[in-house]
C-alpha positions as CSV (number, residue, x, y, z in Angstrom):
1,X,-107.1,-49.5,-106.4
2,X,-105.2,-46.5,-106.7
3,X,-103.6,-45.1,-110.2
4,X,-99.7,-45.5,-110.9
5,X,-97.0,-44.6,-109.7
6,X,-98.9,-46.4,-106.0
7,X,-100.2,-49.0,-108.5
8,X,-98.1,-51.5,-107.2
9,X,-100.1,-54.6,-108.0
10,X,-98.8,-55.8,-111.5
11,X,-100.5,-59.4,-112.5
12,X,-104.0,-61.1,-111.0
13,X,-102.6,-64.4,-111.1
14,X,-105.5,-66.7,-109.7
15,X,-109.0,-66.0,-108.3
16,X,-111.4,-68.0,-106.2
17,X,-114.6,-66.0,-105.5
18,X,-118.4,-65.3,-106.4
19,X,-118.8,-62.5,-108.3
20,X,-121.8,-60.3,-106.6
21,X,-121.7,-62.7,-103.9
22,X,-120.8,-60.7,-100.7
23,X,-118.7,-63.9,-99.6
24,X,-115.0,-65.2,-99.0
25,X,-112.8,-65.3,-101.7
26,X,-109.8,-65.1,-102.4
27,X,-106.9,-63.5,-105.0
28,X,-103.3,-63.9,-106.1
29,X,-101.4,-61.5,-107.5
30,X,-97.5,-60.6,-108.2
31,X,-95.3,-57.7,-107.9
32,X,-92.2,-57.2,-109.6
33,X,-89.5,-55.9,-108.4
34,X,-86.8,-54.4,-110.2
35,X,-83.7,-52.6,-110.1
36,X,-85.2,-49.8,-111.5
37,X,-88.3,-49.7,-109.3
38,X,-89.5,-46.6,-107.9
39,X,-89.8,-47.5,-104.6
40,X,-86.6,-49.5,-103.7
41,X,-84.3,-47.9,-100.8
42,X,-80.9,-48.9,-100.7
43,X,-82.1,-51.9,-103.2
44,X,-84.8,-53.2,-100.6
45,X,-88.4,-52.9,-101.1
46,X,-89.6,-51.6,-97.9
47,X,-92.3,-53.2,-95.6
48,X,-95.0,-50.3,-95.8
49,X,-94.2,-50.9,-100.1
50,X,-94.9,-54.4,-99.5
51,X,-97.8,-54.0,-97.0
52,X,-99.4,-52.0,-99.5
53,X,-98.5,-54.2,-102.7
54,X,-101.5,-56.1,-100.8
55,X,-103.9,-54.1,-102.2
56,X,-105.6,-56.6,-104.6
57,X,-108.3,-56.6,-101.7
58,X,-109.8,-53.9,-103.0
59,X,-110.1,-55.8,-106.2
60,X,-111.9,-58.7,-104.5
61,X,-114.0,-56.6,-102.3
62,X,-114.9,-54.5,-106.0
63,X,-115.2,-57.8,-107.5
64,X,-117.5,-59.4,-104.2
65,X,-120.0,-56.8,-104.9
66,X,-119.3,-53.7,-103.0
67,X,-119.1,-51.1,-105.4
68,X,-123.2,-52.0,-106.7
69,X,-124.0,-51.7,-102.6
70,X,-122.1,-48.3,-101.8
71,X,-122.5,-46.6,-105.2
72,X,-119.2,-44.6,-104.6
73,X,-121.2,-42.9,-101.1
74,X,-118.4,-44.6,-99.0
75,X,-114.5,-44.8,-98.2
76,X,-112.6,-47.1,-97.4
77,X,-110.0,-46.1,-94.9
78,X,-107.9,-49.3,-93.0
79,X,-108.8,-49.9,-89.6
80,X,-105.6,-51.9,-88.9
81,X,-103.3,-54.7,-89.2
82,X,-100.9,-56.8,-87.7
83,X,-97.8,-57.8,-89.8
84,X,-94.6,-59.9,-89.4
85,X,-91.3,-59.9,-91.0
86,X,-90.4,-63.3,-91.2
87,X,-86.8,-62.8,-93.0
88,X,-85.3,-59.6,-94.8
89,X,-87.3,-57.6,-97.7
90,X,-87.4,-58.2,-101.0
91,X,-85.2,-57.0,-102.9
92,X,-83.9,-55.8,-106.6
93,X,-83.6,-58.7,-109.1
94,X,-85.5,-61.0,-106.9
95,X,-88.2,-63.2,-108.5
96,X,-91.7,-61.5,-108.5
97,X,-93.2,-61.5,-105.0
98,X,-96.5,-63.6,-104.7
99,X,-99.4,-62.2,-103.0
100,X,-102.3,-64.4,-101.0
101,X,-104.9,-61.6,-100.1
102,X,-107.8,-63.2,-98.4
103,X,-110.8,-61.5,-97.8
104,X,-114.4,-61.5,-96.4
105,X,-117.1,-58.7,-96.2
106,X,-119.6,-58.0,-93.1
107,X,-122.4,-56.1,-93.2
108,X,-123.3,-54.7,-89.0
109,X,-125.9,-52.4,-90.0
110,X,-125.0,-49.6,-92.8
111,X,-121.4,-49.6,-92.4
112,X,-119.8,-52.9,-94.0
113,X,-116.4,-54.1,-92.8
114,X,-114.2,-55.9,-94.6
115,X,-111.5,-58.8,-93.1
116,X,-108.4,-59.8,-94.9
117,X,-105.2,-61.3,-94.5
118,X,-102.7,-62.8,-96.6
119,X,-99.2,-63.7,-97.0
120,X,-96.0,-62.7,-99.2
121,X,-93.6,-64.3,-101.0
122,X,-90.1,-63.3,-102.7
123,X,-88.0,-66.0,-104.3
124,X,-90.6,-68.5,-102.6
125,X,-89.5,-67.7,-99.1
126,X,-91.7,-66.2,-97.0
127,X,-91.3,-62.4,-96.5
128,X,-94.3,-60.9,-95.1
129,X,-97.3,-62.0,-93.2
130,X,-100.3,-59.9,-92.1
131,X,-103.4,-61.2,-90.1
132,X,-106.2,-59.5,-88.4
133,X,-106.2,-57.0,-91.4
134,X,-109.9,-54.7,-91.1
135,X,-111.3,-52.1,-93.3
136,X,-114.6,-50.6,-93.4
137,X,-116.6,-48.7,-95.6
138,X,-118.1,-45.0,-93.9
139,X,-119.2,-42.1,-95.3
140,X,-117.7,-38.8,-95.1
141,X,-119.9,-37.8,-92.2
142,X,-119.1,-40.9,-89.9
143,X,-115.5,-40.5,-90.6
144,X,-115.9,-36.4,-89.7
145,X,-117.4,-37.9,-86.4
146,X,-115.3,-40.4,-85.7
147,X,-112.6,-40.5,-82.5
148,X,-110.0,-41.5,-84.6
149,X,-107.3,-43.1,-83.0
150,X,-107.9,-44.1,-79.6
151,X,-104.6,-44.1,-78.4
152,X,-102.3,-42.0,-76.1
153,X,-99.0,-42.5,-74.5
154,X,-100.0,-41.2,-71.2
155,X,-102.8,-44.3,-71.6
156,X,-99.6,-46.8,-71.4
157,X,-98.3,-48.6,-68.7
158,X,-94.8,-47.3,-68.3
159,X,-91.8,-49.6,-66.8
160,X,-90.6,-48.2,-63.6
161,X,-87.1,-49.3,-64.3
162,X,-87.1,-49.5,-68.2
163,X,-83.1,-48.8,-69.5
164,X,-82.7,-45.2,-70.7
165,X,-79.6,-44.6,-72.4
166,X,-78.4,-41.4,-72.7
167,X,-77.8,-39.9,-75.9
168,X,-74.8,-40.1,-77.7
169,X,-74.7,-36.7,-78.7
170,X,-77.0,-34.1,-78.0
171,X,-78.5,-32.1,-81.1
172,X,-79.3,-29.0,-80.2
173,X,-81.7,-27.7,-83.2
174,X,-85.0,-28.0,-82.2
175,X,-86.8,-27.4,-85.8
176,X,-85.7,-29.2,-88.8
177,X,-86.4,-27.5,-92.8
178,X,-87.0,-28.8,-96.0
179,X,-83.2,-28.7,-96.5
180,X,-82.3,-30.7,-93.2
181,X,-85.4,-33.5,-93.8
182,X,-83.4,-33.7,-97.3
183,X,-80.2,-33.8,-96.1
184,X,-81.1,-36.8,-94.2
185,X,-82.7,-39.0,-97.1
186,X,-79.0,-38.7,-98.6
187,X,-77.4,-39.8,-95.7
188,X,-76.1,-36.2,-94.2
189,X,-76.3,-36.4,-90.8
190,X,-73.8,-33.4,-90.2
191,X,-75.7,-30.7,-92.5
192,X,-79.4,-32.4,-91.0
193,X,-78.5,-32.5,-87.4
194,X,-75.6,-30.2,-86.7
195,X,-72.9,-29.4,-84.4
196,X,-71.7,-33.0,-82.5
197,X,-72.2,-35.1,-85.7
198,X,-69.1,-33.9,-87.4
199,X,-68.1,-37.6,-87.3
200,X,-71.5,-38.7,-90.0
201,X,-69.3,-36.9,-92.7
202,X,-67.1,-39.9,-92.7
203,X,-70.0,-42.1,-93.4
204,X,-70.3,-44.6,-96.0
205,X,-73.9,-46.3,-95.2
206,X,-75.6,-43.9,-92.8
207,X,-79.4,-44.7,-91.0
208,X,-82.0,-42.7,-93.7
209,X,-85.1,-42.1,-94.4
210,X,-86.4,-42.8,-98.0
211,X,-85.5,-39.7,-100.3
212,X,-86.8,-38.8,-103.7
213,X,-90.7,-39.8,-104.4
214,X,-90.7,-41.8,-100.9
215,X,-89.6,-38.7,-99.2
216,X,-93.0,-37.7,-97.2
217,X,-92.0,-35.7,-95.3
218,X,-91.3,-32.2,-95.7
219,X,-90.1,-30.4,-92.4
220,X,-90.1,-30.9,-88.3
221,X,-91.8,-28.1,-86.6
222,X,-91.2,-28.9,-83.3
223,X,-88.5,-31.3,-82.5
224,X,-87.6,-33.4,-78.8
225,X,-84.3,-35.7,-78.8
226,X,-85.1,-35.9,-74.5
227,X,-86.2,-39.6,-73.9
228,X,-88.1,-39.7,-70.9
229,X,-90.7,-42.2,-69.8
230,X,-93.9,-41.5,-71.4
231,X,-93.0,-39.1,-74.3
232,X,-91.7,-40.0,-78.1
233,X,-87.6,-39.7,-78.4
234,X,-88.9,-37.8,-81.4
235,X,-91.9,-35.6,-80.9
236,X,-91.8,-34.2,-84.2
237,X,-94.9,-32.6,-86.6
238,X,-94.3,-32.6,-89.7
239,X,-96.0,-31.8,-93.4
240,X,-96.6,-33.9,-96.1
241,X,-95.5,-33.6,-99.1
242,X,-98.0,-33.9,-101.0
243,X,-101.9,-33.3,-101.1
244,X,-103.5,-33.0,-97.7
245,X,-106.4,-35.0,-98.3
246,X,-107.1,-38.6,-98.8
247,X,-104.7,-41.3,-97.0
248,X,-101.2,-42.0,-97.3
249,X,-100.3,-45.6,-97.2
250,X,-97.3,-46.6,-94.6
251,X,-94.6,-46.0,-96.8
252,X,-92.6,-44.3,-93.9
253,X,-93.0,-47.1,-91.3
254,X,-88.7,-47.4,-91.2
255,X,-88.3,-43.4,-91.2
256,X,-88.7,-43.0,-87.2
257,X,-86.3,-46.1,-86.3
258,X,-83.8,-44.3,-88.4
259,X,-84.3,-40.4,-86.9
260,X,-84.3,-42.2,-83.8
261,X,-81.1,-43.9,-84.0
262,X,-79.6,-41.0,-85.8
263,X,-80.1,-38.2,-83.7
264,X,-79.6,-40.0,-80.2
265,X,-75.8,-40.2,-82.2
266,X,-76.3,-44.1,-82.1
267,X,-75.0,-44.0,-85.9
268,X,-71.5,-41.5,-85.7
269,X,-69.6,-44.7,-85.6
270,X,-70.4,-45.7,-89.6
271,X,-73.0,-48.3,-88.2
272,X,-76.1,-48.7,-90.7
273,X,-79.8,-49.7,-89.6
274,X,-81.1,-52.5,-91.1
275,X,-84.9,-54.3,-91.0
276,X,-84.6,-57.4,-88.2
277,X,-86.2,-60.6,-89.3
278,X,-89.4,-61.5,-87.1
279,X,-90.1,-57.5,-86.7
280,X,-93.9,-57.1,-86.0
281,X,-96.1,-54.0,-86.8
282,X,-99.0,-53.7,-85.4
283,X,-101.1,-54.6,-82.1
């Protein structure tokens, strides 16, 4: 599991497993969340925070008998997920939010994948559910070999007649800096976007992405507001802010919903973005 501050695991609560036993088991654990937590935005937690507040699988995979199998020769990068938000986030002063992380190692050969799913709870409501979760354990050379992800927008079936609204207002910068990106996580759509969003300086709850330590990323090199069948509203590259190697959980799974809505001008009229209750991420 990784160290604090992306700790975010608090208590092991309950455990039903075989130590050493390579089997199903299964682990509950809580996470608190307070109104002085580091990752809250706009006194939500958000869903990549809670996705990844799931992580107690590594403790029952470590705790299954992995670690005595790969000796520390393999990774283990996620393979993907489905998750569902049944109702809104959790948010500050809430009651702890219960995790159900469920879990099973295979074994196809060298590589071992692992299968987990489990479910979240804040003030004993549901508020997350993710299924079909995989993982697998490679070593540096198979991930170095690997086709990564095997998707493409020119591999999707486009709608011949899909609704294309035009934008709002038009930005016309086409690169974005440190300064803009940062402009943005405070809710500056005028000093981020420019000339046609005067109106975001009367603002009060402006679309942003999450600022301070949840700010990942740094700058927009290339930058497309067209939308066009086919391409990205946003077709954007970015760096992070941070070190380049290792993975980055999906802290920033809300960020493009808000660039999106922000720079088509969707947001001049003082409307906010909000999560929607039954979103799904995933296949």
């Amino acid at each position: 599991m990784p160290q604090p501050p992306l700790l975010l695991a608090d208590r092991v609560v309950g455990l039903h497993a075989v130590a050493g036993s390579m089997g199903l088991g299964t682990v509950w654990t809580e996470t608190d969340v307070r109104e002085d937590s580091w990752f809250l935005h706009r006194g939500f937690m958000p869903a990549g925070i809670m996705i990844e507040a799931g992580q107690a699988d590594l403790f029952l995979i470590s705790y299954l008998g992995v670690d005595a199998l790969n000796q520390g020769r393999r990774r283990l990068p996620a393979a993907g997920l489905r998750a569902d938000l049944p109702r809104q986030p959790a948010s500050a002063g809430r009651d702890p939010s219960l995790r159900h992380p469920r879990g099973q190692p295979r074994a196809p050969g060298e590589v071992r994948l692992f299968f987990f799913h489990y479910d979240c709870t804040s003030d004993g409501r549901p508020a997350l559910t993710v299924r079909q979760g995989q993982a697998g354990f490679f070593t540096e050379e198979e991930l170095n070999e690997s086709a990564g992800v095997l998707w493409t927008p020119e591999g999707q079936t486009i709608k011949a007649d899909a609704r294309l609204d035009p934008p709002a207002v038009t930005c016309t910068r086409r690169q974005l800096s440190a300064d803009d990106v940062r402009a943005f996580s405070e809710g500056d759509l005028f000093a981020c976007f420019g000339p046609g969003f005067e109106a975001g300086q009367a603002h009060v709850r402006t679309p942003a992405i999450q600022n301070g330590k949840m700010l990942l990323v740094e700058r927009v090199l290339e930058f497309d507001p067209r939308v066009v069948p086919g391409a990205a509203a946003i077709c954007g590259r970015s760096r992070p802010s941070g070190p380049t190697t290792g993975s980055l959980p999906p802290f920033q799974e809300r960020s493009l919903h808000a660039w999106h809505a922000d720079v088509r001008g969707l947001s001049t009229d003082d409307g906010h973005l909000s999560g929607r209750p039954g979103l799904h991420l995933g296949p």
